[in-house]
C-alpha positions in Angstrom: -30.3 -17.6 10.4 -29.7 -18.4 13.9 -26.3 -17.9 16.1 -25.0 -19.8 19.3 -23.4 -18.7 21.5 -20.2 -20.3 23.2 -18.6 -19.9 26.7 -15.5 -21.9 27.5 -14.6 -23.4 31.3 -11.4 -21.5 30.7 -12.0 -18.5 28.8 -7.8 -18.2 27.8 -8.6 -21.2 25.4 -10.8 -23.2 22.9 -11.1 -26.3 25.4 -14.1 -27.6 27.1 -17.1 -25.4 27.7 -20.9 -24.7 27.2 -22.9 -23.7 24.2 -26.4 -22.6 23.3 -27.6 -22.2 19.5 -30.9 -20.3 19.2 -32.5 -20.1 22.2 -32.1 -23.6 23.1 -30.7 -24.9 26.7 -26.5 -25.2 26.8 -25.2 -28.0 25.6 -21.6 -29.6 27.0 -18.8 -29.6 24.1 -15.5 -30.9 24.7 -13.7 -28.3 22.5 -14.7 -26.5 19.1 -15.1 -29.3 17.0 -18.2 -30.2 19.3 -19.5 -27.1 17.1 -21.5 -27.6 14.0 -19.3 -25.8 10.6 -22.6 -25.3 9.5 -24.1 -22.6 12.1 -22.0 -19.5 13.1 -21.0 -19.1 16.8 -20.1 -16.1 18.9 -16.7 -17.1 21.0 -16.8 -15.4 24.4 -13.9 -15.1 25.2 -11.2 -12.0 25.2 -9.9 -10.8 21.5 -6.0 -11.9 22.4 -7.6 -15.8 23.1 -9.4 -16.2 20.0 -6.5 -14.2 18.0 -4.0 -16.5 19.5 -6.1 -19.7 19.4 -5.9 -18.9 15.5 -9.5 -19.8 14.8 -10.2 -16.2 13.4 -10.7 -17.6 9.5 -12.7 -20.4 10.2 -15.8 -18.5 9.0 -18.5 -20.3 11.1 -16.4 -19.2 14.7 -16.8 -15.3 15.2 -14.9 -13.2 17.9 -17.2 -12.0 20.7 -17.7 -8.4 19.2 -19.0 -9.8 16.1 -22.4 -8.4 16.1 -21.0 -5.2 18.1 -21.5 -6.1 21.9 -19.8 -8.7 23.6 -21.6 -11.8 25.1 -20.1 -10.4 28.3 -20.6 -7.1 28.1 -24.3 -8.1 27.0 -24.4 -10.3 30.2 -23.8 -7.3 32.5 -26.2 -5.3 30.7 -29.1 -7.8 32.0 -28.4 -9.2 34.7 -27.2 -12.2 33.8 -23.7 -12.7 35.5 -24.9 -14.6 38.1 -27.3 -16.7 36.5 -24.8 -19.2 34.1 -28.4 -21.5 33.3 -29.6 -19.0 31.5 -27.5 -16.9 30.4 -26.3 -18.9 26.7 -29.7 -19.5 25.8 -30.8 -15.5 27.0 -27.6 -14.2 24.5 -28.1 -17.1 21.4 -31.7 -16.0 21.3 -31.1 -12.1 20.7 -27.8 -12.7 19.4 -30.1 -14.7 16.9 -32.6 -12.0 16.4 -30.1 -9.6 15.8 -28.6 -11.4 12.9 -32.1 -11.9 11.6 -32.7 -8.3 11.2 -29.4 -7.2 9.4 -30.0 -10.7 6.9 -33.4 -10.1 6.2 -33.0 -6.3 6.0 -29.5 -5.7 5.0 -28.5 -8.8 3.4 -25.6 -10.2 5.6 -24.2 -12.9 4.8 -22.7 -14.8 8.5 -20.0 -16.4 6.9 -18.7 -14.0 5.2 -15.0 -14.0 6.0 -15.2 -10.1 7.1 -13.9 -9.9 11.1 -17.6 -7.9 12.2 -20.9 -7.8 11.0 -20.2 -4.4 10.0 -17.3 -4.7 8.1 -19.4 -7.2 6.0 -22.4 -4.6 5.7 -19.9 -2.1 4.8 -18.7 -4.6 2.1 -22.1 -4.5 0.7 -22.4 -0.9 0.4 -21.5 1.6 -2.7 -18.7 4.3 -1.7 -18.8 7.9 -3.2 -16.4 8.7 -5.9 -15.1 11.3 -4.1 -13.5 14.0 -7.1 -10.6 15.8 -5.2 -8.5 17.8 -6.7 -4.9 16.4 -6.9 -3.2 19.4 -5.8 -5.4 19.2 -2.4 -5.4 15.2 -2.2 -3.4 14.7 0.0 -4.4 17.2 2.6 -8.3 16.0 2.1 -6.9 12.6 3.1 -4.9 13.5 6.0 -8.3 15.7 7.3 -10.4 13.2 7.1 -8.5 10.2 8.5 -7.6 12.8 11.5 -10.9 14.0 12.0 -12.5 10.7 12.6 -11.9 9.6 16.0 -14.2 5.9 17.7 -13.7 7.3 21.1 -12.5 9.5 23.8 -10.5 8.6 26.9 -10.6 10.4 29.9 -7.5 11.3 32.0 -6.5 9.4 35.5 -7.3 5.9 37.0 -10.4 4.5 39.3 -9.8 5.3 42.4 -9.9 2.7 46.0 -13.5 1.0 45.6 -14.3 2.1 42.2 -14.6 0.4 39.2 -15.4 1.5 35.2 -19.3 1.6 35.3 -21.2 2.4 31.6 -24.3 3.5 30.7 -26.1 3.7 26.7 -28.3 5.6 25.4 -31.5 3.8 24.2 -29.9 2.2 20.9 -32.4 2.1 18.3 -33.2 5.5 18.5 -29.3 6.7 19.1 -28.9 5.5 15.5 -31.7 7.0 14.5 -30.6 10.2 15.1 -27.0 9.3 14.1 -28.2 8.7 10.7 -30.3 11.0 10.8 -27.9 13.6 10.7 -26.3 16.0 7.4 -23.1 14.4 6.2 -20.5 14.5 3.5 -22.5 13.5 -0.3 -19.5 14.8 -2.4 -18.2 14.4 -5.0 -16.4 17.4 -5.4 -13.8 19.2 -2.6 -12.3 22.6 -2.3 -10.1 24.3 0.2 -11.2 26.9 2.8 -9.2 30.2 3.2 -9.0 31.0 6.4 -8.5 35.5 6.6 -5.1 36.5 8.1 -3.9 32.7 8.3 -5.2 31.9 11.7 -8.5 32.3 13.3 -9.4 32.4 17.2 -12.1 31.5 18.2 -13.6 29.4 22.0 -13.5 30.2 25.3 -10.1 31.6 27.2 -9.8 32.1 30.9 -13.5 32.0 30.9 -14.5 34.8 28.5 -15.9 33.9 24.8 -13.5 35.2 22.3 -14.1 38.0 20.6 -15.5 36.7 16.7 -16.4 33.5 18.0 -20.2 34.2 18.0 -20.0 35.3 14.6 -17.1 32.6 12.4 -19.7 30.1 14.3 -22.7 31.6 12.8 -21.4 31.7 9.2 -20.0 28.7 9.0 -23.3 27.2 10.4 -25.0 29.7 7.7 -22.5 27.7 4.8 -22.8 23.9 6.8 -26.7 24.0 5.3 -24.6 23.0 1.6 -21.2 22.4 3.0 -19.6 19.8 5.1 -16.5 21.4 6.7 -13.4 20.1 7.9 -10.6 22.2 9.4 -7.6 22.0 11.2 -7.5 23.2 14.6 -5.0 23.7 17.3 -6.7 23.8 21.3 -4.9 26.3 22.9 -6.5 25.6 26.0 -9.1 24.4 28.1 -10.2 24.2 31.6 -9.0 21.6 33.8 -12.3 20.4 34.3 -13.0 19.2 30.8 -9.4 18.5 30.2 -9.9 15.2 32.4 -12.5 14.0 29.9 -12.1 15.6 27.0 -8.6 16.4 25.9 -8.2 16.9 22.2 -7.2 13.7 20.3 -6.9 11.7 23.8 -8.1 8.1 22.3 -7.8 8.5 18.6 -5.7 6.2 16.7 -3.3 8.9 14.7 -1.9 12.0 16.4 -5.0 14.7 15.3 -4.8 18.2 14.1 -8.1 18.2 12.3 -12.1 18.2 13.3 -15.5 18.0 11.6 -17.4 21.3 11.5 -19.3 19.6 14.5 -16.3 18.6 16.8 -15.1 22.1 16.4 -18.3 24.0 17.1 -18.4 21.9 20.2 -14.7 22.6 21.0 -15.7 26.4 21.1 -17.7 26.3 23.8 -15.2 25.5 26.2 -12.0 25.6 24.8 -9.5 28.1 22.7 -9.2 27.5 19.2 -6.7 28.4 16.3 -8.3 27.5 13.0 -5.6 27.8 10.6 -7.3 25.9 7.3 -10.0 23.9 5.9 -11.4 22.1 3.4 -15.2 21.6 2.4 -17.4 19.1 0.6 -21.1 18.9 -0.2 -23.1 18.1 2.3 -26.9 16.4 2.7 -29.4 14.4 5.1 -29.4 10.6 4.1 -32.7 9.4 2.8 -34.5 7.7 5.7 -33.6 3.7 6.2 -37.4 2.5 6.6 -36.7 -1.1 7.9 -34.2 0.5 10.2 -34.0 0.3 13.5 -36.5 -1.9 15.2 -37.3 -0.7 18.7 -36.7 -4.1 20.6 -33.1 -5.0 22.0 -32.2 -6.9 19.1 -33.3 -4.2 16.5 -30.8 -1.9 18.9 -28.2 -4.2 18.1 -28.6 -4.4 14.5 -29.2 -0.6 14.3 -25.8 -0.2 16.2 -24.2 -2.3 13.5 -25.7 -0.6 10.4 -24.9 3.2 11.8 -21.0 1.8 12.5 -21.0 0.1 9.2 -21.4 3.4 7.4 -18.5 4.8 9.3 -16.1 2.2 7.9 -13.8 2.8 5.1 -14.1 0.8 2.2 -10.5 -0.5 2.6 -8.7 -0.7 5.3 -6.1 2.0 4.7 -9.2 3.8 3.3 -10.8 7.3 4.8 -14.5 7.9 5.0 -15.4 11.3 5.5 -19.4 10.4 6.1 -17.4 8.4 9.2 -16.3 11.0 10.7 -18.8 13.0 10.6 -21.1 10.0 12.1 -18.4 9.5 14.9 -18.0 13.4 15.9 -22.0 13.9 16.3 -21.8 10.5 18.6 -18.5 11.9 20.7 -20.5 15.0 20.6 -23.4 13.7 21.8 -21.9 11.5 24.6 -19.8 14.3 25.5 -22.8 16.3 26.8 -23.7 13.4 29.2 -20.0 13.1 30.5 -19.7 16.6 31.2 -23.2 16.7 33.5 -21.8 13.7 35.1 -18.4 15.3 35.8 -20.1 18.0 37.4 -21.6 15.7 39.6 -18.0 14.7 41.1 -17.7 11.5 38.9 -14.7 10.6 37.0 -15.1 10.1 33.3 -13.4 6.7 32.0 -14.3 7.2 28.4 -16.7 7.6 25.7 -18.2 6.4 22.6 -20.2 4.9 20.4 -23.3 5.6 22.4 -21.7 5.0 25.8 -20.4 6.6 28.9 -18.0 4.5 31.2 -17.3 6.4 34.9 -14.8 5.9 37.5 -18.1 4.6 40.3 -18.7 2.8 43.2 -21.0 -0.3 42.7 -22.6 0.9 45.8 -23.3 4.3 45.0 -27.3 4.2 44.9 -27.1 7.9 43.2 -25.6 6.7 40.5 -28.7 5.4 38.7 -30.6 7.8 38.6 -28.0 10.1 37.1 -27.6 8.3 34.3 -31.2 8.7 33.9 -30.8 12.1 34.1 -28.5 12.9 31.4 -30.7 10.9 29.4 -28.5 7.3 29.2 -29.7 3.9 30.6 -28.1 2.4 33.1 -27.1 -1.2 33.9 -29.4 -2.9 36.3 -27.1 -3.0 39.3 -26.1 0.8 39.4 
């Protein structure tokens, strides 16, 4: 089913504007009941508008990150800022395609009343009975919900002439490998003993702890039929990844516990207590066939399904495959922002498949390292 695409004169309110459905050249409407109940319609406009314009349960108008990326956001992405002709009709006509894919593939419904498309995918999905132990419940729960983390800011502000600048990785094959990866299969959960109470383990005043090498290699040895989450204090870490990477600096809840893959990652830069743990079956998801499609608009409906499985099923609910899913992407983007930091950029944040730096629009390096670290930049980097 098609999606339009609407973009008002003032983009505060729900007033007069432009719209595109499909492809099709913009259309004048005077306000939103210029727009048909019958066809759903991506609002660009900012998350506090359409909140406060109190359109949010009329199932036919979606907010702008509906189908993950914003019309804006989108916009920059292709060069379309300064080119208002066509730039509804460019966004309706993937924005179209996108929701193509995920109906014809995943079974979306548009008007369902979920807030994203991935909330509604998520809907649609079975969750695991997870069997845990009552006397451990509660600190399964707590891991998980404090292990999961959408993305990490970086420390600081942009500096005179510099602005927040991001840069993807390719996105259909990004969730490729995202759900490609071994994560929690459950049911059952058990605590992890940790010898002596504490464990250190990382990197201190730039020598490897002594153990590290080999708690890393066993647990690695017990992750091939174990998912593993512990709780971790950072003792420290250098300065240099501090401004990017500071434990828990953009999660939701105050953190004291990682996946097995966050903390294996923590290690090589940082010092580590590991004082307990808890562990879960683990395995690699059967392969999604009609997911992703390499074009833009398969990207986009990739992106949705891979976030969709992070979701819990309620929304005071945990999903331990979710943070799993979201420690291999901050993992993953991680490694770029680190290259890039060496390079004398400042890191804004990452997440979900993107890096945002501190940059000068005029900086004609900047390009080409983002291509270098493997991500793709905007056009006008």
């Amino acid at each position: 089913m098609p999606v339009g695409v609407v973009r008002f004169d003032d983009p505060g309110s729900v007033g007069a504007g432009w719209a595109s459905y499909n492809g099709e050249d913009m259309r004048r409407i005077k306000s939103i009941g210029d727009l048909e109940t019958s066809k759903a319609w991506l609002m660009d406009m900012t998350y506090p508008a359409y909140r406060n314009a109190n359109i949010w349960k009329a199932p036919h108008l979606k907010r702008m990150d509906y189908l993950r990326v914003k019309p804006s956001a989108l916009a920059v992405e292709l060069n379309l800022e300064g080119d208002p002709q066509r730039r509804l009709s460019v966004l309706s006509d993937i924005y179209s395609k996108t929701a193509d894919i995920l109906i014809d593939k995943k079974g979306l419904n548009l008007f369902d009343p979920e807030p994203t498309a991935a909330h509604a995918l998520r809907a649609l999905k079975s969750s695991v009975n997870w069997r845990i132990p009552p006397q451990i419940s509660d600190g399964v729960i707590t891991a998980v919900i404090e292990s999961t983390q959408e993305s990490q800011n970086g420390s600081g502000r942009a500096s005179r002439g510099t602005r927040a600048i991001g840069a993807s990785y390719p996105r259909a094959g990004y969730a490729r490998y995202l759900m490609s990866r071994p994560v929690p299969c459950g049911p059952d959960w058990s605590a992890v003993k940790i010898r002596g109470g504490v464990k250190r383990i990382g990197v201190s005043k730039g020598r490897v702890i002594k153990g590290t090498a080999e708690w890393i290699q066993r647990v690695e040895e017990g992750a091939k039929e174990n998912a593993f989450f512990f709780e971790v204090s950072v003792q420290g870490m250098p300065a240099a990844y501090a401004r990017h990477s500071m434990f828990g600096n953009g999660a939701n809840t105050p953190r004291r516990w990682a996946t097995f893959p966050e903390v294996a990652h923590l290690a090589t830069y940082a010092a580590l207590e590991i004082h307990s743990g808890y562990r879960t079956n683990i395995s690699v998801p059967k392969e999604d066939s009609s997911m992703p499609d390499p074009t833009l608009s398969g990207g986009l409906a990739a992106e949705v399904e891979w976030v969709s499985r992070c979701l819990p099923p309620t929304k005071d609910g945990y999903n331990p495959v979710g943070a799993y899913i979201r420690a291999y992407d901050r993992v993953a983007c991680a490694n770029a922002a680190i290259e890039l930091d060496g390079l004398g950029y400042r890191v804004a944040s990452y997440g979900a498949g993107r890096v945002y730096l501190y940059a000068s629009p005029r900086d004609d390096r900047l390009a080409q390292h983002f291509i270098d670290v493997g991500l793709m930049p905007p056009p006008r980097a």
